[in-house]
N, C-alpha and C positions, 0 to 999 in steps of 0.2 A: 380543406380537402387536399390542396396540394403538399402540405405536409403528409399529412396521410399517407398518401401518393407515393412518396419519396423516401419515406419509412418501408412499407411494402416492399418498393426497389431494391431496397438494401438488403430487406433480409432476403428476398428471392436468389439475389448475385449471392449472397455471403451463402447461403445453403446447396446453390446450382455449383458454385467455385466447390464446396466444400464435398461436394456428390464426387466433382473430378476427381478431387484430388483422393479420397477416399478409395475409387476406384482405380486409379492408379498406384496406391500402395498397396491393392488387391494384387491387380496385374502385376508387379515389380514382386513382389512375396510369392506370388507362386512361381515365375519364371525362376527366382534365385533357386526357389527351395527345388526344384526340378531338373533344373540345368548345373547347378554346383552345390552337390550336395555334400558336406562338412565331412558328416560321421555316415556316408552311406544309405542307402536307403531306407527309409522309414515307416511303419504303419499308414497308412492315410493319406498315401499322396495320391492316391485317385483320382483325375478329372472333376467326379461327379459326388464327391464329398465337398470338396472345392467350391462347385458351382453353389449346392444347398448353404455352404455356410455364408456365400455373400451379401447376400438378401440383410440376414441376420447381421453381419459386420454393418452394413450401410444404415439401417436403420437403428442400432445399437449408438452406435458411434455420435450421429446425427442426432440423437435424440440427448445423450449424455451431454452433447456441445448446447444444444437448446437449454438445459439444467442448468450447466454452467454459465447462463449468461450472454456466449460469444455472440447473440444475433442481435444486440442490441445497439441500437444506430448510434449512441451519443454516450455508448459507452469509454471505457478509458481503455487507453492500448500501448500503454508504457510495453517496453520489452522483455522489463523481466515480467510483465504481467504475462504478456503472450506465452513466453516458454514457459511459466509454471501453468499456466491454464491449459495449455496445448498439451502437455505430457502427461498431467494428470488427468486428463479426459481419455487420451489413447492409452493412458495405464489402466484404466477403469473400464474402459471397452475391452481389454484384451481381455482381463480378469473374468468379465462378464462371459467373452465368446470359450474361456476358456470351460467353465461353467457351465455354460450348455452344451458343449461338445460331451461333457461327462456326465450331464443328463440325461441322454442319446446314447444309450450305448453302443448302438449298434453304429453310431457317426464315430468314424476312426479320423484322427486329424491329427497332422504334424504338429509336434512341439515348437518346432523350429518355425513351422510358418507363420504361428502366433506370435517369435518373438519376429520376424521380418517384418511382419505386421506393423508391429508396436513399433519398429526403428524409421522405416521408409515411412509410415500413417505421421511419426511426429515430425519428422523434419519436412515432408513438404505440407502439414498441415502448418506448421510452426513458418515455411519462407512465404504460402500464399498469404499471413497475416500480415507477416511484415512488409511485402508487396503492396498490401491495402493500407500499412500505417503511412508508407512513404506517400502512396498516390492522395491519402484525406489530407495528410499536411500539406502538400503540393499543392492540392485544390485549394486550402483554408488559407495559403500565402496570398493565392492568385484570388481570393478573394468570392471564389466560385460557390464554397457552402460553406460562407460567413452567417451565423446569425447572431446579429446584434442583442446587446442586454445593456440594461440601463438600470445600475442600483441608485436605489433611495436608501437615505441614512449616511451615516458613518461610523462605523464601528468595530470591534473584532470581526462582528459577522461580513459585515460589509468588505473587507479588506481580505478575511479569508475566501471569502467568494472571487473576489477578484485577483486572487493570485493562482488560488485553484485553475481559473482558467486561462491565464498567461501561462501557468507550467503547463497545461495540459493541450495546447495546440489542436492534437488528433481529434479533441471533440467536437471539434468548428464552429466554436464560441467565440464571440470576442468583446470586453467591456469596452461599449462604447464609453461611457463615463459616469458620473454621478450625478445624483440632485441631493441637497443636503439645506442642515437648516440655515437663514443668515448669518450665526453667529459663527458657524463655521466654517463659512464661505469664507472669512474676513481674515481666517487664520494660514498664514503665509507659508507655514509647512505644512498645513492640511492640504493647500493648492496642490504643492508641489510633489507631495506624497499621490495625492488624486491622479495626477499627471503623468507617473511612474506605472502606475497599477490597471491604467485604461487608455486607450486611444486617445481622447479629447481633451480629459480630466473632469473637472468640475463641469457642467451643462448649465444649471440653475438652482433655482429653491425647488425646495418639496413642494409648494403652492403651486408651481406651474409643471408639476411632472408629467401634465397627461399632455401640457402640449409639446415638451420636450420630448418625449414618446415619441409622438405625433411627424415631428420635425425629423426628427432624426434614423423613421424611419424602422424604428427596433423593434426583434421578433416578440422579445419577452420583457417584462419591468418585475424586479423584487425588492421587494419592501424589506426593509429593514432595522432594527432598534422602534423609534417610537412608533409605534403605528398610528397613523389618523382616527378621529373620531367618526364614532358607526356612518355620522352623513357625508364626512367626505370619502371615504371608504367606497362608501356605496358609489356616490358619482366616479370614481375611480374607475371600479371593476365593468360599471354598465359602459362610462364611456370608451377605457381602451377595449372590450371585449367588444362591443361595435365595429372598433378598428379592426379587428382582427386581433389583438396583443394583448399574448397570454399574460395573466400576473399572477405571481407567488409572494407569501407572506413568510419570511420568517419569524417566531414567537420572538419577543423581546425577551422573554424569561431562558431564553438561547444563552446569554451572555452571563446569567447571575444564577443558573443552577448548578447547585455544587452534586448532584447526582444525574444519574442518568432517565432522559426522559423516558418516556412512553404513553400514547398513543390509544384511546379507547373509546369505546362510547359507551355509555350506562340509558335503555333504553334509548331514547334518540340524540339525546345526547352527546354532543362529544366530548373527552375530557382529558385533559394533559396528564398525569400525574408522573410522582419523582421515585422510581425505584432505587432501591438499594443498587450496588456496585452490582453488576451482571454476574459476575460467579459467585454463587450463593447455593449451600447444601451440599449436592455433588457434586457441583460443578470445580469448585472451591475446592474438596477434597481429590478428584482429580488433575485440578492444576499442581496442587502441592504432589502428588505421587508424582506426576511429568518429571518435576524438578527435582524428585530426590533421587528418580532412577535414572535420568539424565545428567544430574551431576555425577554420583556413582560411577555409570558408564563409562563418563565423560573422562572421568579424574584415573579411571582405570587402566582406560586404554590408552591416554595421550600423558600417562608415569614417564615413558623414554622420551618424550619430549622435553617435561620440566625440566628431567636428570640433565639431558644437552642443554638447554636453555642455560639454567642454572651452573655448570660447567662455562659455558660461553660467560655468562656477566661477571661472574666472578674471576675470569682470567683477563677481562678488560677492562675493569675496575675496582679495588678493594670496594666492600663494605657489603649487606643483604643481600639477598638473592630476590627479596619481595620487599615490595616497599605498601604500606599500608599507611592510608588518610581516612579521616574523617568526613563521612560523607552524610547529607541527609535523608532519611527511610521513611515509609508508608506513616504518616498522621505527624511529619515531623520529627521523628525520633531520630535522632545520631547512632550511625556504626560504624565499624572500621572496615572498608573496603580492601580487598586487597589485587594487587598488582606484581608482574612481574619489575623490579626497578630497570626504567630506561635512563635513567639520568646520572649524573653522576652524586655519590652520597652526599655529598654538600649540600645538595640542591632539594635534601628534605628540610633544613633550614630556613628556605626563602619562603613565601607568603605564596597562598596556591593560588599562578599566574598559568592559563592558556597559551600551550605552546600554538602560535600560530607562523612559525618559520622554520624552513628545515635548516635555516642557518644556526641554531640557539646552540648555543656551547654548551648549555649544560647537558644535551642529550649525547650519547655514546652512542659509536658507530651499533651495534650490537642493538640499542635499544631505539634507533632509528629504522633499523630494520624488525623490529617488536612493535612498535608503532604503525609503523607500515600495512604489517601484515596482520595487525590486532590482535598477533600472538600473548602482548600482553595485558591483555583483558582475562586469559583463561584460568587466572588465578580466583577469579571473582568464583569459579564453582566451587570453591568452600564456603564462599559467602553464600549460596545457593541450598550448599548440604545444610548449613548453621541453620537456613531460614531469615536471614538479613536481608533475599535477593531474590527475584524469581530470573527463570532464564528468560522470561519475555516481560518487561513493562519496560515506563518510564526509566531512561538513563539519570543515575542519582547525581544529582549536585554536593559542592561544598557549600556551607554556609554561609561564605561572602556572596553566595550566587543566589542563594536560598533569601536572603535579608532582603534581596529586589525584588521580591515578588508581587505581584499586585494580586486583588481576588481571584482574577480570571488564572493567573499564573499558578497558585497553590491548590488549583484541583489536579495536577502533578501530581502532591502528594497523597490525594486518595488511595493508590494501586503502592501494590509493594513494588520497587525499582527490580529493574531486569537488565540483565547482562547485553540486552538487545533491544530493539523496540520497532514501533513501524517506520520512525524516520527511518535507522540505521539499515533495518531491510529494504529500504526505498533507493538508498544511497547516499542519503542525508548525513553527511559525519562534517567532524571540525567546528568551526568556529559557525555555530547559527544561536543566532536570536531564540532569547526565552522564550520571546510570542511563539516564533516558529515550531520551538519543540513542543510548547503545549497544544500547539494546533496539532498534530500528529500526535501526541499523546490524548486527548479528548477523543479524539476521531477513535483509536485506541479503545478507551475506557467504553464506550458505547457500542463497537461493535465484538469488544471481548467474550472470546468462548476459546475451549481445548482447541477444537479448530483453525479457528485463525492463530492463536502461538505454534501450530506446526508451521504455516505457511510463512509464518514473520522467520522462524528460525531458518527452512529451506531455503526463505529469500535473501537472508541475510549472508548465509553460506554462499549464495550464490554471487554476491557482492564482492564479498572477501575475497573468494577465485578469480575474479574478474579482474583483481587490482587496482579496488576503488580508495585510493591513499587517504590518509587523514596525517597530520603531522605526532 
């Protein structure tokens, strides 16, 4: 109940904050449009068109934000999540009020004050957010709305669970530690690994998890890889549910399906099964248009780019203007990727090494700043028009990279590779671990639709603006 309790609180504050502030982008949109008007007087600045469309703004706005998500307690609140979630919602509320203003004929309303709307509504929707991200971290330092978790198991799952919520702080999670089986208690980089990714590290065996639980006081326990059999199972769930401690299961078949699950029941039943890769039909045929009128576009308008680019590398180094590798594609198949060359020509010779220093000689001033600025990634949209490439999946490896793969690692290459992906929209660039890419690559694969490759590309743009470096 006192969970309950504290849930309520939050969405009460986050909707009461979000009433203000709303209504203060009311107040500040109409004073502008009224007291300093641009172009002159306009249709519809009336008082009493004004007053009618607020109603409508507040609960428009307020309800788009409930849609999106924003009231949820123990949701994620990264920043570039905030600004795209924040402007897409007052984009989508404007659109809307704009909408009903033109359903109403007789309702005359400024142009102008819809776009004041949309400017003041996202920036102090977009600083009360981040007001609240600073104050839950603040809290979750000070230890205020910590709720403890306690995995069982060891495994991809186990380990992606617990880094998720090391990075993610704002949710006011924190791994207390593990329980795992003896034999992997005994392994001295499992310790030390365990130790890294939770507060304690290792706790105990899985035999004694309920009273590890117990001891240690944690909101929630998840199960992991093997699960117990149906009786100790059951003593599990009846006796931390006693205590109060909620417990979650994830499937073991989490780790060894190479498609994506999905979730049903047949009669009462419930039943896992393994679908095909998520764009399938339209969907599929839509992705592939994205990418062929996006490369198009792309290669259209950013021509006087290349021409400088190409101008540039060639006046600070003899040799290409592109430099093209071999790369691995969807099911394993080899293509030639291509790039603008940052290096100097010699250096397609050597064996394909990660630059990880901005000291490496062989990179050119010209193509340290290509690097930088991921200018030379944009050659990849021919790779994209060919069909070698989409603008959103998995970043493609070389084959030295590719030969390390383990099972979990070559569901990678289910998806066609993408010039972009959700690490990269995340911030995630450089020099990370295969585990890591395919954990944001699966996460990827399973929540894949048209939809989220807009968002992965707006985010990744947003990245790059930001001047998030990669060598």
């Amino acid at each position: 109940m006192q969970i309950r309790h504290r849930r309520e609180v939050f969405v009460f504050a986050m909707v009461a904050m979000d009433t203000v502030l709303i209504t203060l982008s009311y107040l500040c949109a109409y004073y502008v449009r009224a007291n300093i008007p641009l172009f002159g007087r306009e249709a519809g600045v009336g008082s009493a068109n004004y007053q009618m469309i607020y109603p409508v703004l507040l609960f428009s706005w307020l309800t788009i934000l409930s849609l999106m998500r924003q009231y949820e307690p123990r949701r994620r609140w990264g920043v570039g999540e905030i600004f795209f979630s924040v402007f897409l919602a007052v984009t989508i509320g404007t659109l809307f009020l704009l909408a009903f203003a033109y359903s109403l004929r007789y309702l005359l309303m400024s142009r102008l004050l819809l776009l004041y709307l949309w400017f003041f509504g996202g920036i102090f929707l977009v600083s009360g957010r981040l007001i609240v991200r600073i104050l839950i971290i603040w809290l979750a330092r000070k230890g205020v709305i910590i709720k403890k978790i306690l995995i069982g198991g060891w495994g991809q799952a186990a380990q992606m669970l617990a880094r998720y919520y090391r990075n993610n702080p704002e949710m006011g999670y924190e791994v207390s530690g593990f329980v795992m089986e003896n034999e992997m208690m005994k392994q001295k980089l499992v310790a030390e690994e365990a130790k890294t990714l939770s507060h304690k590290g290792i706790l105990g065996t899985m035999e004694r998890i309920c009273e590890v639980a117990e001891r240690e006081e944690v909101f929630s326990v998840i199960l992991t890889g093997s699960i117990p059999d149906k009786e100790k199972l059951a003593e599990i769930l009846e006796r931390l549910g006693a205590a109060g401690i909620k417990v979650s299961v994830v499937p073991s078949l989490f780790e060894l399906a190479p498609r994506n699950m999905g979730f049903a029941e047949i009669g009462n039943v419930p039943v896992i099964s393994f679908r095909e890769l998520p764009m399938v039909g339209w969907e599929a045929i839509g992705k592939r248009i994205l990418d062929i009128i996006g490369a198009m576009f792309g290669l259209i308008f950013l021509s006087p780019l290349f021409l400088l680019m190409a101008i540039l590398i060639k006046r600070e180094s003899p040799g290409p203007v592109f430099f093209g590798q071999e790369r691995i594609g969807q099911d394993g198949k080899p293509f030639r990727m291509y790039k603008f060359r940052s290096m100097v020509a010699s250096a397609a010779n050597d064996p394909p090494v990660k630059v990880k220093s901005e000291e490496d000689t062989r990179v050119t001033r010209i193509g340290r700043f290509l690097r930088k600025t991921s200018i030379d990634e944009l050659p990849q949209l021919f790779n994209v028009f060919k069909g070698n490439m989409s603008l959103v999946g998995p970043r493609p490896e070389t084959y030295l990279y590719v030969s390390q793969y383990n099972k979990w690692n070559k569901r990678r290459l289910y998806l066609r590779p993408g010039m972009t992906g959700l690490a990269q929209s995340l911030g995630v660039r450089g020099d990370t671990s295969i585990d890591e890419k395919t954990k944001y690559d699966i996460e990827y694969m399973e929540d894949q639709s048209l939809w989220l490759d807009i968002k992965i590309l707006f985010r990744t743009l947003w990245v790059v603006l930001s001047g998030k470096e990669a060598y």
